[in-house]
C-alpha positions in Angstrom: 0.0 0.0 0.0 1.6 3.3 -0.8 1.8 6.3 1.7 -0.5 9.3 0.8 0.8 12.7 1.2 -2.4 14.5 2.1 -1.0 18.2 2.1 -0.6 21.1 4.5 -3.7 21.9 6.7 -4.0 24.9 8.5 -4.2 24.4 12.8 -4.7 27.3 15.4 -3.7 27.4 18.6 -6.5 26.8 21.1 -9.0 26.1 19.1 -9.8 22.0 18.1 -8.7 20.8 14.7 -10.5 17.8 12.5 -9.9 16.1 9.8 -11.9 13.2 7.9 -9.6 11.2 5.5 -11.6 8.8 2.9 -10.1 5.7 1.5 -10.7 3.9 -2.0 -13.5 5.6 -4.3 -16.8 7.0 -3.3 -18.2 3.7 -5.3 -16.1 1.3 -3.8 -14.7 2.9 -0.2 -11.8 0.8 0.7 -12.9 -1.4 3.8 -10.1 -0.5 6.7 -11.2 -1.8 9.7 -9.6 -5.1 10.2 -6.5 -2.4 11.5 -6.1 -0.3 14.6 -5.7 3.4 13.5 -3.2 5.9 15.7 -1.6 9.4 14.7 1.4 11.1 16.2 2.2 14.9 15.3 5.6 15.6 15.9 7.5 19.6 14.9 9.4 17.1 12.6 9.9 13.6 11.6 13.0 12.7 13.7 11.5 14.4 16.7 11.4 12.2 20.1 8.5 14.4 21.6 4.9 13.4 20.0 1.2 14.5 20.3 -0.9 11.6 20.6 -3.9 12.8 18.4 -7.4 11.2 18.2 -8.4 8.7 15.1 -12.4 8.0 14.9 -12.5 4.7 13.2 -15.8 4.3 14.0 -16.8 4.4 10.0 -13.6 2.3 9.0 -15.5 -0.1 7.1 -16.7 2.4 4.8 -12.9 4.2 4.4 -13.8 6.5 6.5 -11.0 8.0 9.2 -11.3 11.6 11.2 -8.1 12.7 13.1 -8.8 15.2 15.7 -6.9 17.6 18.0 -8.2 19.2 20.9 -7.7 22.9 22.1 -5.4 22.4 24.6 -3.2 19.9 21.6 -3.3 22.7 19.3 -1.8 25.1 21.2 0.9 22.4 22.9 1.8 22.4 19.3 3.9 25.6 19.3 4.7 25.3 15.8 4.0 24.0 12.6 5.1 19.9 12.5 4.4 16.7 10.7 1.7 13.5 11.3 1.0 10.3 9.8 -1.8 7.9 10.5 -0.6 4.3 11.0 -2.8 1.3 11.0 -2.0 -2.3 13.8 -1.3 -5.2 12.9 1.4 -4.3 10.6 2.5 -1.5 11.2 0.8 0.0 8.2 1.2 4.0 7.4 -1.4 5.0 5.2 -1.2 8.6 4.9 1.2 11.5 5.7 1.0 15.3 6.3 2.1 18.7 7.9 0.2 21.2 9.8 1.0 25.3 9.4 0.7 26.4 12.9 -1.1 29.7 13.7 -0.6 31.5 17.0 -3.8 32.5 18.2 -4.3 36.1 18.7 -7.5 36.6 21.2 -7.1 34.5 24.3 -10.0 35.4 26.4 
């Protein structure tokens, strides 16, 4: 299975971030649920510290992933960074991507 680069998507500190992620065709999803699904976002690849992000699998049989970030991930962050979404048993990494990190500016 090849690894997807899924682009840059834009996260802001303090506020939540999600992301669905669809696999195979709307005509024939790709069923994905005989795996595990976890995400780490890290400020780069070689990086030892990790954010442990959500992955809803809950609609894996259909292709269907969402990766999710809370507030309080978000603005851990401190910087743009990298993630991938890796399915168990395997390991399997399906997808790949980066976040552009904006500093919030109202923090009431």
């Amino acid at each position: 299975m090849a690894v997807a680069d899924v682009g840059v998507f834009e996260v802001y500190a303090g506020d939540p971030w999600v992301q669905g992620f669809a696999f195979g065709t709307e005509a024939e999803p790709e069923d994905i649920s005989a795996y595990t699904w976890s995400c780490e976002w890290r400020q780069e690849a070689e990086a030892t510290a990790f954010i442990e992000l959500s992955v809803d699998d809950s609609d894996a049989a259909n292709g269907n992933l969402t990766v999710s970030a809370t507030a309080e991930q978000t603005r851990a962050m401190g910087r743009s960074g990298v993630f991938d979404v890796e399915g168990s048993p395997g390991p399997v990494t399906r997808l790949r991507g980066r976040t552009s990190w904006m500093q919030d500016v109202t923090r009431g």
